[in-house]
Wavefront OBJ file of the C-alpha trace (Angstrom):
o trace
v 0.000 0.000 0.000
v 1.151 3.238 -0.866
v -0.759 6.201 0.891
v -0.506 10.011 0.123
v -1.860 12.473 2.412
v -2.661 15.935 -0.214
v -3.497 19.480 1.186
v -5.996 21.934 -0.375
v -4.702 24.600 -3.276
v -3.671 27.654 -1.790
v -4.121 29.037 -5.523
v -5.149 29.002 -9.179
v -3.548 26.883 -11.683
v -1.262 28.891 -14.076
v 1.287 27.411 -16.454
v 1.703 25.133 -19.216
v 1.769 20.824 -19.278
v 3.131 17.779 -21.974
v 1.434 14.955 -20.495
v 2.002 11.501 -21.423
v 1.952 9.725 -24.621
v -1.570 8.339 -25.558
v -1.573 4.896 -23.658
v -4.535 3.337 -26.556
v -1.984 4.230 -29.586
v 1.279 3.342 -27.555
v -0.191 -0.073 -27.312
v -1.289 -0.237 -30.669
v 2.271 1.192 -32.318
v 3.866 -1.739 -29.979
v 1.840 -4.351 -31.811
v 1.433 -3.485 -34.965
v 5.151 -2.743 -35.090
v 6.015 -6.164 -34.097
v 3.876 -7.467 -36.425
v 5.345 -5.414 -39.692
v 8.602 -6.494 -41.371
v 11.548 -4.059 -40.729
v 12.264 -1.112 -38.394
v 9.500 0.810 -36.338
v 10.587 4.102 -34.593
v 8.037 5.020 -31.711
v 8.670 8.548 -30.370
v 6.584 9.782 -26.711
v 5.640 6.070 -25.867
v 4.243 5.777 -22.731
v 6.138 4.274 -20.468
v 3.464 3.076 -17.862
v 3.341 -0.633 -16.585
v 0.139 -1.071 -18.870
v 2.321 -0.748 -22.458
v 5.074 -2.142 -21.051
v 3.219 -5.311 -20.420
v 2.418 -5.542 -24.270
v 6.481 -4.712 -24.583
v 7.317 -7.465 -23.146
v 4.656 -9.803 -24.295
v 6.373 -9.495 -28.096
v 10.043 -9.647 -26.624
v 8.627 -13.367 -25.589
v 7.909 -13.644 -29.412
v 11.251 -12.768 -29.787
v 10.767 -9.819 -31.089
v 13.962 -7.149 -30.522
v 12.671 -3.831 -28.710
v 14.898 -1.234 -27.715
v 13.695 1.568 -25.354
v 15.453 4.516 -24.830
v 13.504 6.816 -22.281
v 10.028 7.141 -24.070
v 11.492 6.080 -27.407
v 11.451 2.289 -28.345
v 12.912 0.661 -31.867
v 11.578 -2.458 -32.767
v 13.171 -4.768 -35.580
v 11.196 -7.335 -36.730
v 10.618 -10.257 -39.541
v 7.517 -10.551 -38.843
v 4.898 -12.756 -37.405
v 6.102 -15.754 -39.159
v 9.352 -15.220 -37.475
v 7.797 -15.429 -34.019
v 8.931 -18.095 -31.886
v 6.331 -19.838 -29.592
v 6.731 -18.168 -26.073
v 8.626 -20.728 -23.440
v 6.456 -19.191 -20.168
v 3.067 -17.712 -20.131
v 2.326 -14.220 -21.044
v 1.701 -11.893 -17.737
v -0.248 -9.073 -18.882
v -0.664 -7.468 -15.067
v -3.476 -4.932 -14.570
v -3.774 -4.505 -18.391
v -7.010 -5.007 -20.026
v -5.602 -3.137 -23.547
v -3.054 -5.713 -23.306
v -5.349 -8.893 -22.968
v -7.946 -8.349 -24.907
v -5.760 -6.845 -28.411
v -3.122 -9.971 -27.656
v -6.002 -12.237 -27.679
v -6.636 -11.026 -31.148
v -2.963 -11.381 -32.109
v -2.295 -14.737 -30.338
v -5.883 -16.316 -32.080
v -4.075 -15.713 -35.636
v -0.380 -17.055 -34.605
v 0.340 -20.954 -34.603
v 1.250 -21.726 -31.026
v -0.071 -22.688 -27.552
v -0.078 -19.750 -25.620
v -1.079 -19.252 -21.859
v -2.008 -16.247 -20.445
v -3.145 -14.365 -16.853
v -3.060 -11.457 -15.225
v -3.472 -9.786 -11.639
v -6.223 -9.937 -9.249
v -7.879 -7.142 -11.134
v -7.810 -8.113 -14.219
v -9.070 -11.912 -13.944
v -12.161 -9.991 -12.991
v -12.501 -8.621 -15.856
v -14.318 -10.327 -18.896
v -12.603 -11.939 -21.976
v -16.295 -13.707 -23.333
v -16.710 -10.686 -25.547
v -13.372 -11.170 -27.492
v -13.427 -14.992 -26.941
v -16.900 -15.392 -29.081
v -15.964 -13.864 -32.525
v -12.478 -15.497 -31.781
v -13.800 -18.773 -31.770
v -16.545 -18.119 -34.489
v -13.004 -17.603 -36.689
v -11.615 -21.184 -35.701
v -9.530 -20.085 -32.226
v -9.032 -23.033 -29.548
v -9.133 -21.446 -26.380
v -9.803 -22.408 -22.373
v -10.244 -20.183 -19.632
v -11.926 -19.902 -16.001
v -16.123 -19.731 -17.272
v -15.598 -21.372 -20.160
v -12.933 -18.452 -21.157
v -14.633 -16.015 -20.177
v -11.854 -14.947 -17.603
v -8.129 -15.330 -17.243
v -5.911 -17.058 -16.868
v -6.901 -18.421 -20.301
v -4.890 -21.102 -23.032
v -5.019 -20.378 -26.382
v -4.242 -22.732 -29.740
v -4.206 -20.340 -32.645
v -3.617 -20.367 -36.108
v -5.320 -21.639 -38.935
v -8.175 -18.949 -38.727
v -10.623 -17.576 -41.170
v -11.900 -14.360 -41.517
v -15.942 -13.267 -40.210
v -18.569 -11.059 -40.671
v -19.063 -9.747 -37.112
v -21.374 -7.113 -35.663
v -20.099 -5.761 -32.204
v -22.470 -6.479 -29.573
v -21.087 -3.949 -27.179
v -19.930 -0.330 -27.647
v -16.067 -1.483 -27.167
v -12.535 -0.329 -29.618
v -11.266 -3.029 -27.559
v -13.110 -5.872 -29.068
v -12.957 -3.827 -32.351
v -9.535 -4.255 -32.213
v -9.020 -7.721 -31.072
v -11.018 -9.518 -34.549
v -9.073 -6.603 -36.877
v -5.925 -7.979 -35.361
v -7.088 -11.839 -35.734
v -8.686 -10.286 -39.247
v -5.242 -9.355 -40.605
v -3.823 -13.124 -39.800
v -6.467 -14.837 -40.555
v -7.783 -16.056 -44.707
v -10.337 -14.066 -46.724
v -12.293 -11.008 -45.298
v -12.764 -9.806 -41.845
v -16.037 -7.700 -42.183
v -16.275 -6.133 -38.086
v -19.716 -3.452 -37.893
v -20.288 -1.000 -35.265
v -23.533 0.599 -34.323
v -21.839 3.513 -32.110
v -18.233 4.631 -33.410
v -15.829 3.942 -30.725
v -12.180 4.898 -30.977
v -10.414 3.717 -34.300
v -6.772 4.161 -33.520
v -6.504 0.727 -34.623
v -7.709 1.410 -38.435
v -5.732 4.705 -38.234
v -2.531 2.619 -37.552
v -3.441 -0.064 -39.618
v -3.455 2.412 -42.802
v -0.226 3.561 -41.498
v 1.489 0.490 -41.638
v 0.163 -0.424 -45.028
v -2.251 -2.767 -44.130
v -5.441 -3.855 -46.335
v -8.180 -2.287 -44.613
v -11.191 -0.263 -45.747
v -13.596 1.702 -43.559
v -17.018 2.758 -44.454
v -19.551 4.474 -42.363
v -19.882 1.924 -39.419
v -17.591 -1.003 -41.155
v -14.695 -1.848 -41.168
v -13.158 -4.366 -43.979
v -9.580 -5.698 -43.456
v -7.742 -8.886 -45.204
v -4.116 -10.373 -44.409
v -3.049 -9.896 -48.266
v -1.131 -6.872 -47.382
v 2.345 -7.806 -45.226
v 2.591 -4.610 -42.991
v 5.888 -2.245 -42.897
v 7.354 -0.874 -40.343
v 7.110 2.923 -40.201
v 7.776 5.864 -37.918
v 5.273 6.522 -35.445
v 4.626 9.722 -33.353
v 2.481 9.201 -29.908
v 0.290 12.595 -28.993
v 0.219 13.292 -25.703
v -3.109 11.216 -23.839
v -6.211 13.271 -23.671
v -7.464 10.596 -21.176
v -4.518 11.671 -19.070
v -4.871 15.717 -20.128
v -8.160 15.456 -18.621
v -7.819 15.269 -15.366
v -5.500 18.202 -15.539
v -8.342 20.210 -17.712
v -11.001 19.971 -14.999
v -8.487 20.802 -12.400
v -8.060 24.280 -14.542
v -11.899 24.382 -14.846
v -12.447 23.493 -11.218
v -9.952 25.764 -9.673
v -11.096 29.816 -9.945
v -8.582 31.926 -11.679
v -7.076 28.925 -13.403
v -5.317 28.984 -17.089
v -3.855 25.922 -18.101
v -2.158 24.679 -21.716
v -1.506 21.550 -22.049
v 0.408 20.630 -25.177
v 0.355 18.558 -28.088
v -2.276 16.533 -26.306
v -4.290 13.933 -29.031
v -7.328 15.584 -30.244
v -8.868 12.021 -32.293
v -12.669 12.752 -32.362
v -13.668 9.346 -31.007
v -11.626 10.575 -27.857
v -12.526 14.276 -27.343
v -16.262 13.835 -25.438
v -14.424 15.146 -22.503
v -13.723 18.540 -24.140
v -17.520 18.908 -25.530
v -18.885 18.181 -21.854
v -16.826 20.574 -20.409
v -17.837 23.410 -23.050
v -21.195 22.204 -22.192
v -20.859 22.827 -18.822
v -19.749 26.058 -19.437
v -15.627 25.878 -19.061
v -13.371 27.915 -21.524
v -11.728 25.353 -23.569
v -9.753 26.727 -26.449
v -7.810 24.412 -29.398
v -4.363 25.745 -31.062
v -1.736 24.235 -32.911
v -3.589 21.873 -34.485
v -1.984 19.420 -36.810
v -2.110 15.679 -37.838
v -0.044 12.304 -38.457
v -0.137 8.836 -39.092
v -4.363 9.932 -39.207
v -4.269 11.013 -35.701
v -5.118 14.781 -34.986
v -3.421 16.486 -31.967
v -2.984 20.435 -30.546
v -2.555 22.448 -27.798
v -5.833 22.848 -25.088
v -6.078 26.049 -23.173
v -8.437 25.944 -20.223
v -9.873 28.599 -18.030
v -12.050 28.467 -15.185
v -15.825 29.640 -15.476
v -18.501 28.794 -14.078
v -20.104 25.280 -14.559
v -23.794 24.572 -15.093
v -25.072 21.091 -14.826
v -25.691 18.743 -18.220
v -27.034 15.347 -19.112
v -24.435 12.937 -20.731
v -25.775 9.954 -22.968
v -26.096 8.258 -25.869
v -23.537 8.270 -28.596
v -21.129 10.310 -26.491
v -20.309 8.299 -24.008
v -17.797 6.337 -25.786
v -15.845 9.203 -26.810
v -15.446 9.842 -23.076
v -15.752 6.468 -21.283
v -12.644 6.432 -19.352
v -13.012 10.297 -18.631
v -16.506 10.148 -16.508
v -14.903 9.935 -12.729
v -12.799 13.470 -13.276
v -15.967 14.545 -15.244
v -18.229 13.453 -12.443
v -15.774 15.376 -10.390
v -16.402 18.590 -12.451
v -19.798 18.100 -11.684
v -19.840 18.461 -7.987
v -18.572 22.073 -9.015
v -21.411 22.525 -11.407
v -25.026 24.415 -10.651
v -27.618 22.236 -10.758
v -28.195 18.466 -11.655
v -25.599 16.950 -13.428
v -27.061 13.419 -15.094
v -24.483 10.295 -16.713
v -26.284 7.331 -18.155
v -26.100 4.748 -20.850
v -22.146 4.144 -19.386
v -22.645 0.500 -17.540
v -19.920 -0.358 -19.317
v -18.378 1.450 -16.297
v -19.038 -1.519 -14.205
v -16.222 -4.034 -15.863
v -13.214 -1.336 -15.546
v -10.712 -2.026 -13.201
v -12.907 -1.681 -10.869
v -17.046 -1.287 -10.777
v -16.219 2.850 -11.394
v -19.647 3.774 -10.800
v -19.741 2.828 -7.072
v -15.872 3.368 -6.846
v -16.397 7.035 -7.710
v -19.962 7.428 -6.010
v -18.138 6.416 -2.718
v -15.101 8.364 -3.326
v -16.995 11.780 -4.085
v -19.658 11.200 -1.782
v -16.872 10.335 1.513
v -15.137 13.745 0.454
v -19.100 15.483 0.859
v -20.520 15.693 -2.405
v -24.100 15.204 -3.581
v -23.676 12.148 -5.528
v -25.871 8.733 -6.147
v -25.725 6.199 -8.456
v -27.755 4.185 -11.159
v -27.529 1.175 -13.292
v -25.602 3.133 -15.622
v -24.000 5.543 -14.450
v -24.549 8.274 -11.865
v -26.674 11.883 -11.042
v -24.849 14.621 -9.441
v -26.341 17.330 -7.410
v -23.627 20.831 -7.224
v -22.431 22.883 -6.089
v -20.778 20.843 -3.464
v -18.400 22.381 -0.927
v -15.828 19.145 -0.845
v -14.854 18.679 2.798
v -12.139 16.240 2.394
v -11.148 12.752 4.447
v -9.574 9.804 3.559
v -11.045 7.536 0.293
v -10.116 4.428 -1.562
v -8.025 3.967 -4.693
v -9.591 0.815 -5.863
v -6.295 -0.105 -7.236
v -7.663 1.734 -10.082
v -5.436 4.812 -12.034
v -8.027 6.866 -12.624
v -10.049 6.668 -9.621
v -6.667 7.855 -7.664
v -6.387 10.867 -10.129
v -9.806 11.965 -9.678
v -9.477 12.202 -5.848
v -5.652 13.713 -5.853
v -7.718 16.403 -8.280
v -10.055 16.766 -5.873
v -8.026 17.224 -3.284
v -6.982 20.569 -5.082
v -10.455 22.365 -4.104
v -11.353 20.745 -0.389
v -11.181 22.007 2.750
v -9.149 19.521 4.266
v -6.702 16.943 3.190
v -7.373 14.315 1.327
v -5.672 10.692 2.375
v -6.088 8.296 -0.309
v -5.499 4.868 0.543
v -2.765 3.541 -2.475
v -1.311 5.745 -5.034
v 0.644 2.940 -6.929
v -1.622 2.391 -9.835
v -1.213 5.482 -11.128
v 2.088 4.310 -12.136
v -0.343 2.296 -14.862
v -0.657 5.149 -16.785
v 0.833 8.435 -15.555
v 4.070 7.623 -13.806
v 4.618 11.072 -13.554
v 1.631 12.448 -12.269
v 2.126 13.843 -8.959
v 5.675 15.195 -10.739
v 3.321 17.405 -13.138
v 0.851 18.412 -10.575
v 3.420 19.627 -8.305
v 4.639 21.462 -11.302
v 1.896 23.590 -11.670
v 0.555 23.964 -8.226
v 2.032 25.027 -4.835
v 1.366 21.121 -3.743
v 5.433 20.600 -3.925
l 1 2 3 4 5 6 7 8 9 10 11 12 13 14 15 16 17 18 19 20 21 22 23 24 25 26 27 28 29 30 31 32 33 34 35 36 37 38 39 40 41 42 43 44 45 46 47 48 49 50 51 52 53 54 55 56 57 58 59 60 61 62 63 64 65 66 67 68 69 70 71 72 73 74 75 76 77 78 79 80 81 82 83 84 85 86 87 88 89 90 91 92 93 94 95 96 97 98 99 100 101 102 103 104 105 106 107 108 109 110 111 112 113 114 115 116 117 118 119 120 121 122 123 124 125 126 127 128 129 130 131 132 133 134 135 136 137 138 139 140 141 142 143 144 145 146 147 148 149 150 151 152 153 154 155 156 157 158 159 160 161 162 163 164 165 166 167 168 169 170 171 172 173 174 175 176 177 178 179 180 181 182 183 184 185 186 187 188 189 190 191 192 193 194 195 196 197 198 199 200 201 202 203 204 205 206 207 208 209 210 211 212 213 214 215 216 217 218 219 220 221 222 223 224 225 226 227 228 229 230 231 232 233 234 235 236 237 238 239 240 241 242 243 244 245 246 247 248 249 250 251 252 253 254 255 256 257 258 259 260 261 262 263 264 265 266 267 268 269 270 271 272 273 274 275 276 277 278 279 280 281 282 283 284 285 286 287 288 289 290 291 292 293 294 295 296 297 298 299 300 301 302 303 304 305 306 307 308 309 310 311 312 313 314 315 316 317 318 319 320 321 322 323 324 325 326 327 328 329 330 331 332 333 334 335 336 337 338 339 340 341 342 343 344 345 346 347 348 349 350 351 352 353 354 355 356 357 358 359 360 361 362 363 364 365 366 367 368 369 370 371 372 373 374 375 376 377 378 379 380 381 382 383 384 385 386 387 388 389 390 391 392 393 394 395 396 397 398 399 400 401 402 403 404 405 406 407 408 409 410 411 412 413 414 415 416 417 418 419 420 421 422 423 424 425 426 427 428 429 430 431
């Protein structure tokens, strides 16, 4: 256990921020990289334990990645140059990591075992498992694979049409991945666009893959190349910093070169919505992945509804959101997000417990949550969850109470922002 006791803000926010390489993309350059013939540069990887699990999944291919601070070369021959890992893959904490290897591993000729950490064998595989197995994988797992630790015979696969039953880029990603090892046509359809980082890097890396309105075609006649890849900085991770700016009165905040992909910026339109100054510069685009600099002001909030189509452009953003909405006049309702419920942890009560402990006006649903502001946040001591973003929300929170805040166990952070506290110090008096 590692607990952090944090005092109130004395004052506003004021300064400037680079956070983190995108953790979704890092992932996905990591892979896809591996998987191309010849040399892949990745510039601002993230360095968390989450993409390094991936690393070191494809090093037990025997794969050669080199890592130089946040850059990493990989040389590779490609898949059919993989050798057939000697110990089974430990993918930690890291659902990204299971559920897009499970797509790789179900198109590669080997046994493969897998598992990961208390946390994660909570979390369901079924919904990647099914289309696997509709495209010939042999797999066994706790539930009839529907958890880890999980065994997996692959190779030998053939493509599927495949409608997503759940709003998920994960799953996406996990049949494109089996699509482009497996023979004839992978045809994957999506009622609700989630995040397509994975066709954006597919294109990149010269793949054969087609998308149209809500589907997405892809084939294995097209061997992938390696190629230089640039990481934006993780609006997941910007936001918690945004709503401290938006939270906080007299607050101006850039953050730079921070990924601005539309299937990822919900968290930006709720907080206009709510009221916030939120202002886009530098704007510019590569590999198919748009990116800037976000300039935030404090305002006042107003309440909002959040539903629908938006909520998986902002999924992993709704506890600092839910945060902003203590701060906001009126009601503040989140629904249609159940998909909360198989995070790292069940975020719906995690953050309902967490806000409500520090005094705010907070209750939740099935699906999400209603908020009642303006709430005057007393402070006290909450849990982590052993969940990243649920610590983030409440060390941001901790910048506007009126006591400290004593959060149980900081070390997940270290998941996805290793350097969090680092940058918060940096632009507060909390150092």
């Amino acid at each position: 256990m590692n607990e952090v006791t944090l005092t109130p803000l004395s004052g506003p926010i004021i300064g400037q921020l680079n956070v983190p390489g995108d953790k979704s993309i890092s992932h996905r350059a990591v892979i896809l990289g591996a998987l191309a013939e010849g040399t892949t540069n990745i510039t601002n990887f993230l360095t968390g334990q989450d993409c390094l699990r991936t690393v070191e999944a494809f090093r037990q291919f025997g794969v050669s990645i080199e890592q130089e601070g946040n850059s990493l070369k990989i040389n590779s021959k490609g898949p059919s140059h993989f050798t057939e890992p000697a110990e089974p893959l430990y993918f930690g904490n890291s659902g990204t990591t299971a559920r897009l290897m499970l797509g790789v591993l179900a198109g590669l000729p080997f046994f493969t075992s897998v598992y990961g950490d208390a946390s994660l064998t909570k979390r369901p595989m079924d919904r990647v498992v099914t289309p696997l197995r509709k495209m010939g994988v042999q797999s066994d797992g706790c539930s009839d694979g529907s958890y880890l630790p999980m065994a997996i015979r692959g190779g030998n696969i053939k493509g599927i049409d495949y409608t997503l039953p759940v709003k998920s880029a994960q799953v996406k990603s996990a049949v494109l991945l089996a699509g482009l090892l497996a023979e004839g046509v992978t045809n994957v359809t999506e009622e609700t666009a989630s995040r397509n980082h994975s066709e954006n890097m597919l294109q990149a890396f010269g793949a054969d893959i087609i998308t149209k309105d809500h589907q997405i075609r892809i084939t294995n006649l097209q061997t992938l190349k390696g190629t230089d890849v640039y990481v934006p900085g993780d609006i997941s991770s910007a936001a918690f910093f945004m709503t401290a700016a938006a939270i906080v009165p007299g607050s101006k905040l850039t953050l730079t070169n921070v990924g601005l992909n539309d299937s990822r910026t919900g968290i930006i339109d709720v907080l206009r919505k709510m009221g916030a100054a939120v202002d886009i510069s530098n704007k510019q685009t590569t590999g198919g992945e748009a990116f800037g600099d976000v300039t935030i002001s404090s305002q006042k909030l107003k309440g909002v509804v959040i539903d629908g189509d938006i909520i998986p452009r902002l999924i992993d953003e709704i506890p600092i959101i839910a945060l902003a909405a203590t701060q906001a006049e009126g009601e503040t309702v989140i629904r249609d997000a159940a998909e909360l419920r198989l995070k790292e942890t069940d975020r719906i009560e995690a953050v309902t417990d967490g806000l409500s402990r520090l005094g705010a006006n907070i209750k939740p649903t099935e699906d999400g949550m209603v908020i009642n502001g303006v709430s005057g946040l007393s402070g006290g001591s909450v849990a982590a969850y052993n969940d990243h973003r649920i610590a983030m929300m409440h060390a941001i929170a901790s910048l506007i109470t009126k006591q400290n805040v004593i959060i149980d166990d900081i070390s997940s952070i270290a998941i996805s922002y290793p350097d969090f506290f680092k940058h918060l110090n940096s632009i507060t008096d909390k150092g």
